[in-house]
C-alpha positions in Angstrom: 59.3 146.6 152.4 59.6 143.3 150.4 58.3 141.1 152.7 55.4 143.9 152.8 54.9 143.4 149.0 55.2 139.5 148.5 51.2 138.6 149.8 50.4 141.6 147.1 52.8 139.8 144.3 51.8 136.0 145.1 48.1 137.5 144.9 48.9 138.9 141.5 50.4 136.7 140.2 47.5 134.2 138.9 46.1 137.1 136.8 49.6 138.0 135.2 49.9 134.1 134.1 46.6 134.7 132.5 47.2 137.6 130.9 50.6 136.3 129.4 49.1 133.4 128.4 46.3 135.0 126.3 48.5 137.6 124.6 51.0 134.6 123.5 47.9 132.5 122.2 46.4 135.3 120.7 48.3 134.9 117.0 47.6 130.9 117.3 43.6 131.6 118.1 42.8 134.7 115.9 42.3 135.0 112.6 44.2 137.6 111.2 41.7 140.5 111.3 40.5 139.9 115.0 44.5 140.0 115.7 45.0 143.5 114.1 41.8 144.9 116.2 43.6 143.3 119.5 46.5 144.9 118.5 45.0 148.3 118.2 43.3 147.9 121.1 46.3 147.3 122.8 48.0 150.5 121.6 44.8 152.3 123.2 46.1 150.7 126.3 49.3 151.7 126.6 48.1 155.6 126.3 45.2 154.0 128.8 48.5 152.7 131.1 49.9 156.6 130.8 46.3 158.1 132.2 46.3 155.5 134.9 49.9 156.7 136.1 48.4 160.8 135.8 45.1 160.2 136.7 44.9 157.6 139.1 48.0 157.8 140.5 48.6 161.8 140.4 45.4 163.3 140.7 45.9 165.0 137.0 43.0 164.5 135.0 44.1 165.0 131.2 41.9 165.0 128.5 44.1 165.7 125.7 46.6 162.2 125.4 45.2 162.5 121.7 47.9 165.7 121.3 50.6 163.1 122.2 49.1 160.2 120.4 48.7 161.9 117.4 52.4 163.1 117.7 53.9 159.6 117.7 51.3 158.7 115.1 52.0 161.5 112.6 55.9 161.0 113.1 55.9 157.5 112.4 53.3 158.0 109.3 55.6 160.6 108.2 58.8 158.0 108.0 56.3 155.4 106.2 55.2 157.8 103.6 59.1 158.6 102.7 59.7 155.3 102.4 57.8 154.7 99.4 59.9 156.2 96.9 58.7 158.0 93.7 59.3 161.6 95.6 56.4 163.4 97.1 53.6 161.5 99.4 50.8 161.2 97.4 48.6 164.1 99.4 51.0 166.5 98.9 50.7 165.9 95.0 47.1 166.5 95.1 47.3 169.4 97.4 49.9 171.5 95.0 53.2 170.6 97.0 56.2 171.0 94.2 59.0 170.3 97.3 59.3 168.4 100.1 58.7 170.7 102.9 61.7 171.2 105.2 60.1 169.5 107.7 59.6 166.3 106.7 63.5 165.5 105.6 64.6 164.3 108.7 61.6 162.3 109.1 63.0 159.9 106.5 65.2 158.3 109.5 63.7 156.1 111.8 66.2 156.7 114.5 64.8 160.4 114.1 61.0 159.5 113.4 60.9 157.0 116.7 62.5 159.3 119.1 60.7 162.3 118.2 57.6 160.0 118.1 58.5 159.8 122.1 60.8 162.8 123.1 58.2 165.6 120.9 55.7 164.6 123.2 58.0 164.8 126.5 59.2 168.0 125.6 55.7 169.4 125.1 54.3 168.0 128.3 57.5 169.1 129.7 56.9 172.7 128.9 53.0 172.6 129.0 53.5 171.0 132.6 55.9 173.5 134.3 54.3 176.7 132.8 50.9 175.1 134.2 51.9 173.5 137.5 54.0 176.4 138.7 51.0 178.9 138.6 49.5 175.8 140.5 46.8 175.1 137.9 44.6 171.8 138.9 41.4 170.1 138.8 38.8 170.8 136.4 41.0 173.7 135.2 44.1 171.4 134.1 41.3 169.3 132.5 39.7 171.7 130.3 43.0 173.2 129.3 44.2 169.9 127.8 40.9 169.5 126.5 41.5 172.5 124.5 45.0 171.7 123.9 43.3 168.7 122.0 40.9 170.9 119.8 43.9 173.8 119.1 45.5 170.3 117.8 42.9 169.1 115.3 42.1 172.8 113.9 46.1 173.1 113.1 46.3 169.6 111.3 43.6 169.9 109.5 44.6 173.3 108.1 47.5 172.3 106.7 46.3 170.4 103.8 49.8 170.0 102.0 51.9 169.6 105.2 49.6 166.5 106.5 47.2 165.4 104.8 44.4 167.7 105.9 41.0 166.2 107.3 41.9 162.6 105.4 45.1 162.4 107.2 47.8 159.6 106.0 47.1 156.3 104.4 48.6 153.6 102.0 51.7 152.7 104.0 53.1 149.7 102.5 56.4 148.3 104.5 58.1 148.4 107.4 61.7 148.4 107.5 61.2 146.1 104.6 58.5 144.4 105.6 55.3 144.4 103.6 52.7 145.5 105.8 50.1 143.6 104.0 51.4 140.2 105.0 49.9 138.3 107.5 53.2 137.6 108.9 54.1 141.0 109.6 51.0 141.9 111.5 51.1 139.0 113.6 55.1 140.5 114.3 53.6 144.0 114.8 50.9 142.2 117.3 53.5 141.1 119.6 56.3 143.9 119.6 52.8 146.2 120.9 52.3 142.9 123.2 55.6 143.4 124.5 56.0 147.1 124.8 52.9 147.2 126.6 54.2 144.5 128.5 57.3 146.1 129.4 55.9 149.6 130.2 53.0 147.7 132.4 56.1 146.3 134.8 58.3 149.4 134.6 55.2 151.8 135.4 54.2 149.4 138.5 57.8 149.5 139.4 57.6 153.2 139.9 54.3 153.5 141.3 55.8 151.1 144.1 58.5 153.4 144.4 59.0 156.1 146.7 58.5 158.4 144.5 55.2 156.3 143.2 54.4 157.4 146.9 54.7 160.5 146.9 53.2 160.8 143.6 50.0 160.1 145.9 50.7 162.1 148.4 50.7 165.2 146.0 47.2 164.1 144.5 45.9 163.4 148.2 47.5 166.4 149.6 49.4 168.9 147.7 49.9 171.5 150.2 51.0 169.6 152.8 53.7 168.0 150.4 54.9 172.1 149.4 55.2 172.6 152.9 57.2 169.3 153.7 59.5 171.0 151.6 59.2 169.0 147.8 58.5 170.3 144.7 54.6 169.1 143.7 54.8 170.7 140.4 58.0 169.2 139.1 56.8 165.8 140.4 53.7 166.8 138.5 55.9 167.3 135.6 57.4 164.6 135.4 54.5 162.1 136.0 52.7 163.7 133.0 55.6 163.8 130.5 56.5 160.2 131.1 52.3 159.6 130.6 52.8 161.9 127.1 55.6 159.5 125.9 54.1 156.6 126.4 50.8 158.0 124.3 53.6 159.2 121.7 55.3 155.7 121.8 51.8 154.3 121.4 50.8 156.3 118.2 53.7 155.3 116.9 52.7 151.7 117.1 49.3 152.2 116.1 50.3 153.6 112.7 51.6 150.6 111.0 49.1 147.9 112.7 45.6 150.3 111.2 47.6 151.7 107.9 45.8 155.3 108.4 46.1 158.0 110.6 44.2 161.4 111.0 43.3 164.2 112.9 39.7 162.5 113.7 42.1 159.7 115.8 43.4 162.1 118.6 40.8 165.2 119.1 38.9 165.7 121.7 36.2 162.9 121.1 39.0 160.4 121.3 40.4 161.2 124.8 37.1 161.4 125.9 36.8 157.8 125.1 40.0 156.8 126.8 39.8 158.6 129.9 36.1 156.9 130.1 38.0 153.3 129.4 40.6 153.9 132.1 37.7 154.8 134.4 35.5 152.0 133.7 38.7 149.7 134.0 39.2 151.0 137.4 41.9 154.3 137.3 43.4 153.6 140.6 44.8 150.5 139.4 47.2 150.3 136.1 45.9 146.9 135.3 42.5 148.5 135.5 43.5 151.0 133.2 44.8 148.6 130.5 41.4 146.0 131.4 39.5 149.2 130.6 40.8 150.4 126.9 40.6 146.6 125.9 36.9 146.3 126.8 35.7 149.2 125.8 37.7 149.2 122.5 35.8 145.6 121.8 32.9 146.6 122.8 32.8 149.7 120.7 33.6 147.6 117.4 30.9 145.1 118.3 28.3 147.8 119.3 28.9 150.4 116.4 28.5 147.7 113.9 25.2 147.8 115.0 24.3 151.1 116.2 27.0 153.6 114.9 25.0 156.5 116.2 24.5 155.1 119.4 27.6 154.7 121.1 28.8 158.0 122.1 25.1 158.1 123.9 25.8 154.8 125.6 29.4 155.5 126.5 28.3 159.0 128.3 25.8 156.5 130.3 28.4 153.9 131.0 30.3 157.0 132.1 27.9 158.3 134.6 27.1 155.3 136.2 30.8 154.2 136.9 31.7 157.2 138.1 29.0 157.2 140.6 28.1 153.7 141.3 31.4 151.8 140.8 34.4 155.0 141.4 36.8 152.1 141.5 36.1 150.5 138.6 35.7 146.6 137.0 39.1 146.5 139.3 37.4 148.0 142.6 34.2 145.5 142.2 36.4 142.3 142.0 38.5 143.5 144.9 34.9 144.3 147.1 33.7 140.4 145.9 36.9 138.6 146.8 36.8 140.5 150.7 33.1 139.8 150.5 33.8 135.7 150.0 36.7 135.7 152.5 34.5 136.8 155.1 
């Protein structure tokens, strides 16, 4: 098996360098604004690395990772919003709020906030997964049901006006375990602990994809019968698969709060997991580096094309869409693999 492995790591290897390299020189190079956009774009690609493992790996196309985003996000806004002092969050002032809701109190930990920024969203893709994989639910039917998991999510936060902010969401954070979130300093720190986490889930998810159970992860998207009747358990390896994606998209939400300084419900509806499950696909979703390729690209280039055309890029990402899917399946990822074979031969 290693000896089976070492042509694919050597191979890999000049890429990785690269990669390291840029995200190091990245604070030296950037000015300070182009590093917070990196940074987000980053968190996009962690949730991107999560649909990579589900999608491309197990066969589960999910199109509501903004659920789980916006679970991490909205724990970790909930801790920075506690920690400004002077009593109630500003929002809940305006809306009427004479108490701090029940809720909320535990929040002002950030042992508390953290984890449930990652467990909340295990647990619900832990429940969401068995109740759907047991009555064998898949395809296009898993798909729309997460899609509408996603829209149930935006109606409920933007109802409750005094318990999160309502359609505006939460803004104004100002530190960070201390740290004022203005500074320069401690964006370029929050650029490289998302560098790093990324980093660190990027090796650990390859890890288990090279697994055996990263091999019979395929073998359930390629076949799931035939793994029931071998005598596993395709749902629970189902279940598992899409929690661990969830917690990463939680984990990633969590990040993203402090490196923008808003979140809402407009960041994790349906319109936004749209958007990453077309990165991950453009990237290339059978690879996890094509994920990750995918969410940074298509992050820049919808900064750089809706300063231009702000109506037009929804349009153009629904074409870009299309002609992946049908001209390029495999993705930026797929192409350079077809051009390297085609030189070697």
């Amino acid at each position: 098996m290693i000896k089976r492995q070492l042509p694919l790591i050597k191979r890999h290897v000049p890429f990785a360098a690269i990669a390291v390299i840029a995200l190091v020189a990245a604070p030296l190079l950037l000015e300070p604004f182009r590093l917070g956009l990196l940074a987000k774009y980053l968190c996009y690609a962690i949730v991107a690395l999560g649909i990579g493992l589900a999608w491309g790996q197990g066969g589960m196309l999910t199109l509501g990772q903004g659920v789980f985003f916006g679970l991490g996000g909205y724990s970790m806004a909930m801790y920075l919003k506690l920690t400004e002092g002077g009593g109630l969050p500003d929002f809940m002032v305006w809306s009427g709020v004479e108490e701090l809701p029940a809720l909320w109190v535990p929040f002002a930990n950030p042992v508390f906030a953290i984890g449930m920024a990652v467990l909340g969203p295990v647990a619900l893709a832990l429940i969401l997964g068995l109740l759907v994989f047991r009555q064998r639910v898949r395809g296009a039917y898993f798909a729309i049901l997460t899609q509408a998991l996603a829209a149930a999510m935006v109606i409920l936060l933007v109802g409750q006006q005094g318990l999160t902010g309502g359609t505006n969401g939460m803004t104004n954070f100002f530190d960070l375990f201390g740290q004022d979130l203005a500074e320069d300093s401690t964006q370029r720190g929050l650029y490289l602990v998302v560098a790093f986490v990324l980093g660190i889930l990027y090796l650990a998810t390859r890890q288990l994809v090279n697994s055996r159970y990263g091999r019979l992860l395929v073998a359930v998207r390629d076949g799931e019968d035939r793994v029931r009747f071998l005598g596993y358990d395709p749902a629970l390896v189902k279940t598992i698969t899409f929690a661990a994606s969830a917690g990463m998209a939680g984990l990633a939400g969590a990040l993203f709060v402090p490196v923008v300084g808003i979140f809402s419900p407009a960041l994790l509806g349906v319109v936004p997991s749209l958007e990453l499950v077309v990165a991950v696909a453009v990237g290339g979703r059978h690879a996890l580096a094509g994920a990750v390729l995918g969410a940074v690209l298509m992050g820049y280039a919808k900064t750089a094309f809706s300063e231009q055309f702000a109506d037009g890029w929804l349009y153009l990402q629904g074409a870009l869409f299309i002609l992946v899917m049908t001209l390029a399946p495999k993705g930026i990822i797929g192409m350079a693999g077809r051009l390297r074979r085609a030189r070697a031969t």
